[in-house]
C-alpha positions in Angstrom: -31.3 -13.1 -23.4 -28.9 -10.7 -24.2 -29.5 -8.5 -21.2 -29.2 -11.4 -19.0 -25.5 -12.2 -20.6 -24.7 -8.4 -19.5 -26.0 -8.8 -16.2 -24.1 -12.3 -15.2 -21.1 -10.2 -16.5 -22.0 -7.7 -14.6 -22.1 -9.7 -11.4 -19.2 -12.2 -11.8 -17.2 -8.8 -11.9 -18.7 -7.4 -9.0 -18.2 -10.1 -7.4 -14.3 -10.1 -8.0 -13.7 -6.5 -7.8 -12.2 -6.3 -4.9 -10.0 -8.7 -5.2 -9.1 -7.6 -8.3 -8.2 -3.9 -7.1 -6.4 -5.2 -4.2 -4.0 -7.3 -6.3 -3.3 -4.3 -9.0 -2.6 -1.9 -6.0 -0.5 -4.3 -4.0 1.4 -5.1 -7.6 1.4 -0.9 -8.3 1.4 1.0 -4.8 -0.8 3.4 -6.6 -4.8 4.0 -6.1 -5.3 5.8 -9.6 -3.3 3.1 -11.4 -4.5 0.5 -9.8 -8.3 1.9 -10.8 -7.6 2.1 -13.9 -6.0 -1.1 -14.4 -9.3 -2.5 -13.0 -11.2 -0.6 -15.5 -9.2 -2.1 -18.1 -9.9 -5.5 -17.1 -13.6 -4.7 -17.1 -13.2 -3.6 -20.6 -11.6 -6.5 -21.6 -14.3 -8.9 -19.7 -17.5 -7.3 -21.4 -16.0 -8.5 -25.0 -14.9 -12.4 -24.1 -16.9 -14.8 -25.2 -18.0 -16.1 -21.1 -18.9 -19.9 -22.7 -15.1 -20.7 -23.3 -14.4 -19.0 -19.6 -14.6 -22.3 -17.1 -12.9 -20.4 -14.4 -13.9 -16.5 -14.0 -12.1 -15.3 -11.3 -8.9 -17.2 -12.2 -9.4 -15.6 -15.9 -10.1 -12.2 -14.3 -6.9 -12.1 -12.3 -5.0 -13.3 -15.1 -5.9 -10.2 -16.9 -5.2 -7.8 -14.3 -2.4 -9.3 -12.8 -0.7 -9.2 -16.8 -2.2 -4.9 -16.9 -0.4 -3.8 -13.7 2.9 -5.6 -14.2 2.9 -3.6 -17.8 1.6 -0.6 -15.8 4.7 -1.1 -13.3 7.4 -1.4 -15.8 5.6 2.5 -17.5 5.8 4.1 -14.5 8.8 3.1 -12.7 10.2 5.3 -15.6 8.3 7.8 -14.9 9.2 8.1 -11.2 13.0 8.3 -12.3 12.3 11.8 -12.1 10.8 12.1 -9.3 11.7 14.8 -6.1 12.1 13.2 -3.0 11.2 9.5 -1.9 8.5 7.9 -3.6 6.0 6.0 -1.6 2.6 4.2 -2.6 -0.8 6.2 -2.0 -2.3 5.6 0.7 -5.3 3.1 0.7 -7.9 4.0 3.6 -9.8 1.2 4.4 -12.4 0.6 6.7 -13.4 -3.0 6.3 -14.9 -5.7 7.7 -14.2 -9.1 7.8 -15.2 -9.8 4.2 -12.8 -7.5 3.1 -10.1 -9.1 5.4 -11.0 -12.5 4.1 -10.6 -11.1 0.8 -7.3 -9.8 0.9 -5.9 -12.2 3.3 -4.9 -9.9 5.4 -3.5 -6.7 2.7 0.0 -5.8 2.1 1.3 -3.3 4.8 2.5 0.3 3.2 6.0 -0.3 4.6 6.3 -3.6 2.6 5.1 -1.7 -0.3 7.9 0.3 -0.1 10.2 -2.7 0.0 8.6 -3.9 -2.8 9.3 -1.0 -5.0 13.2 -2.9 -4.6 12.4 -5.6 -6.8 11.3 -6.3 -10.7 7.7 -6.4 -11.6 7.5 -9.8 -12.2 9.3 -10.7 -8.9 6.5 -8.2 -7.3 3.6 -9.6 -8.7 4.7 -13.7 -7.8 5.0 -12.4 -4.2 2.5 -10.3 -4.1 0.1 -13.8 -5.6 2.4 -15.9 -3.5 2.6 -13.8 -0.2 -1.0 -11.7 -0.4 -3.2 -13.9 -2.1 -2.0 -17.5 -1.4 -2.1 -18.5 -4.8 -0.2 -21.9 -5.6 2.9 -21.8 -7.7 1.1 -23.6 -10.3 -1.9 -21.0 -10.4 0.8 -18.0 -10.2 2.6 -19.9 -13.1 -0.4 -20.0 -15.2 -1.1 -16.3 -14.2 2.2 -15.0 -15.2 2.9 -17.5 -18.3 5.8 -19.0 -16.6 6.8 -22.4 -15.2 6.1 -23.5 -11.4 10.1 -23.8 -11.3 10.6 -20.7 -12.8 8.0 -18.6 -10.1 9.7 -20.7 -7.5 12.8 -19.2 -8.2 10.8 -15.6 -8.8 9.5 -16.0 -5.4 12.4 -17.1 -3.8 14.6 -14.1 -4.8 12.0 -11.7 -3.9 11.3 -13.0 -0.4 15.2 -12.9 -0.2 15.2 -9.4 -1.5 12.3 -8.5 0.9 13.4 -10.2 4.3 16.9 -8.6 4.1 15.4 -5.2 4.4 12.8 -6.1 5.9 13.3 -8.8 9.1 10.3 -10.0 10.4 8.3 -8.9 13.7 5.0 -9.0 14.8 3.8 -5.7 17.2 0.6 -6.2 19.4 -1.9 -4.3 17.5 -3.4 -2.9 20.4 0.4 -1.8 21.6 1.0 -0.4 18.1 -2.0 1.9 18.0 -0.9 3.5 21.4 2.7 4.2 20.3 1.2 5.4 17.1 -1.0 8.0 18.9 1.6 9.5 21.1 3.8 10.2 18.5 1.0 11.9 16.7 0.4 14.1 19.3 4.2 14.5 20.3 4.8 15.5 16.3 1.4 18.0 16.8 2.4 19.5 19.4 6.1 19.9 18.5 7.6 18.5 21.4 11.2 17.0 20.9 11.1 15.5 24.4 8.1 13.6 24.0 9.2 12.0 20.5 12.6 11.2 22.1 10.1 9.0 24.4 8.4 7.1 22.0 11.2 7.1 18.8 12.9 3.9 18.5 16.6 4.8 18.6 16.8 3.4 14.7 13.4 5.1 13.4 13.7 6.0 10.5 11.0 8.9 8.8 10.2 8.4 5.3 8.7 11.7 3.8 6.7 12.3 0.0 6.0 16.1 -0.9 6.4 15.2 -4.9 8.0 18.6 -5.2 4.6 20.0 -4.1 5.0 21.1 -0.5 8.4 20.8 1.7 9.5 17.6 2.6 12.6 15.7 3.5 14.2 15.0 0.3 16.1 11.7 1.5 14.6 9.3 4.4 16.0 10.8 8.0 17.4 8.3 9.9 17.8 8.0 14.0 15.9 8.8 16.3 17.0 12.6 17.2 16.8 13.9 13.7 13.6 12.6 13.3 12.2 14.8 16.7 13.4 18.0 15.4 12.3 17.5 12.1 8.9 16.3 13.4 9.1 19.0 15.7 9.4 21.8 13.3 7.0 20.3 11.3 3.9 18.9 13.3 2.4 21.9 14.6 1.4 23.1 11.3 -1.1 20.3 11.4 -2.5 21.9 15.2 -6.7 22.4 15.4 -6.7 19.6 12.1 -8.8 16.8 12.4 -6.9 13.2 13.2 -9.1 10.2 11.8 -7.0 6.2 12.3 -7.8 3.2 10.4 -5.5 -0.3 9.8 -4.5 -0.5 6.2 -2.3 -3.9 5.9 -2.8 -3.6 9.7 -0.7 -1.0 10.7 -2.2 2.2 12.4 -2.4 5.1 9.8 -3.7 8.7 10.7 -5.9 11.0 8.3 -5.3 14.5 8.8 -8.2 16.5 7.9 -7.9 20.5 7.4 -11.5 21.4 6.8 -12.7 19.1 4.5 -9.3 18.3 2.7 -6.7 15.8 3.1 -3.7 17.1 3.7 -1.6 14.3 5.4 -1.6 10.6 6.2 0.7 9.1 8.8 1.8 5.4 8.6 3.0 4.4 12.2 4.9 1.1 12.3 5.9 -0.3 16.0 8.6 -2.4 17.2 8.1 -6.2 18.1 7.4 -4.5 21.9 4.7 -2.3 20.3 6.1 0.1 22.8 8.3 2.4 20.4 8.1 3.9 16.6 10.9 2.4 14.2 9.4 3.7 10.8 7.1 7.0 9.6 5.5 7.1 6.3 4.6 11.0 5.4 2.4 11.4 2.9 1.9 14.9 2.1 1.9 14.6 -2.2 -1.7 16.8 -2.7 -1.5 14.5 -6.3 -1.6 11.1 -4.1 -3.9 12.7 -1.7 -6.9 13.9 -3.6 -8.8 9.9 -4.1 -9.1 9.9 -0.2 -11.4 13.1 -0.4 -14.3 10.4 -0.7 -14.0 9.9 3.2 -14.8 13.4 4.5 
């Protein structure tokens, strides 16, 4: 009896893990937190007594939701400190239409960085809100507040969010193209070529933690951003380029051997025909968790 208690633990977990990670990492911007945080909640689940649980999942999320705003709120502290823009690590995913389903379609790495703009409660109702879907009721009774009050938690963060970030849609297809010859044009270092395929307002957001060179503020306009990218790219010449769609939007793995040492996050204007943001990653810290793809 007692091993089969373990085992339907086991599986309503398993069952919600993914949904679980995707909300902590969405709420955090970090894979390693956002791990752990999931952990946590597993920790937590294996003591509860399950017959006084009528709604797992809702019980799970509750849990992990409450972990990662805590989490948040430790390390935004932390990152006071920090050299150079912060941005989230980058989640590779490969999935299929499961995993879509599950996520509702994922949180794209630029909104993440908009995100990092407002509190951690305002973050996690529109990450539930937003994300997930979740009803202001549910989120209410996720968060311990009223459905009046995440109303208005919502409503400030989708204020927040919308003026910094407006709204457009790029044809994936479009998107991937644009996001390919600027690749290339940053590999093979040629100021020309970026011009072509730079967005006049492009901005490049860069994260070296202190840990290799980077841009130590985000490089706005279009020409800065080719002779940075320029002087830059063709370090990564002869490295392996591997794309997937994070939160939809086309993000490159560069491979040296078999180590991460860069990932790319392209984002498109509503044309799909030109670049308006670049996410750098180059933090070896933030990069080490994607060494499970090579």
């Amino acid at each position: 009896m007692a091993d089969d208690i373990v085992d339907e633990r086991a599986t309503v977990f398993a069952a919600n893990r993914n949904l679980l990670f995707a909300a902590a990492y969405d709420i955090l911007g970090s894979v390693t937190d956002a791990e752990d945080v999931v952990q946590d909640t597993w920790l937590s689940w294996e003591r509860v007594d399950h017959a006084a649980i009528e709604h797992p999942r809702a019980y799970l999320m509750r849990i992990v939701v409450h972990r990662a705003v805590d989490q948040l709120r430790k390390a935004r502290r932390l990152r006071e400190d920090y050299i150079g823009p912060w941005l989230p690590e980058p989640l590779w995913t490969e999935e299929g239409a499961d995993g879509r389903e599950e996520r509702r379609g994922g949180v794209a790495l630029g909104l993440l960085v908009v995100l990092e703009t407002l509190s951690p409660l305002e973050r996690a109702a529109f990450v539930l809100r937003e994300a997930f879907a979740y009803e202001y009721d549910e989120i209410a009774g996720i968060l311990d507040r009223t459905p009046a009050a995440v109303r208005q938690l919502v409503h400030r963060a989708r204020g927040h969010v919308h003026a910094r970030r407006p709204r457009f849609t790029a044809d994936r297809r479009a998107a991937q193209v644009a996001a390919e010859r600027f690749v290339n044009a940053a590999v093979g270092g040629s100021v020309t070529d970026l011009l072509d395929v730079l967005a006049p307002e492009v901005t490049l957001w860069n994260d070296g933690g202190g840990r290799v060179r980077a841009a130590l503020r985000p490089v706005h306009g279009a020409g800065k951003v080719a002779r940075l990218l320029a002087a830059v790219g063709p370090r990564y010449a002869g490295c392996e380029i591997r794309w997937a769609f994070p939160g939809g939007t086309p993000t490159a793995l560069i491979v040296a051997g078999d180590r991460p040492v860069a990932v790319v996050t392209v984002e498109a204007d509503s044309s799909g025909g030109r670049v308006r943001a670049v996410y750098g990653m180059a933090n070896p810290e933030k990069l080490a968790h994607l060494s499970r793809h090579n």
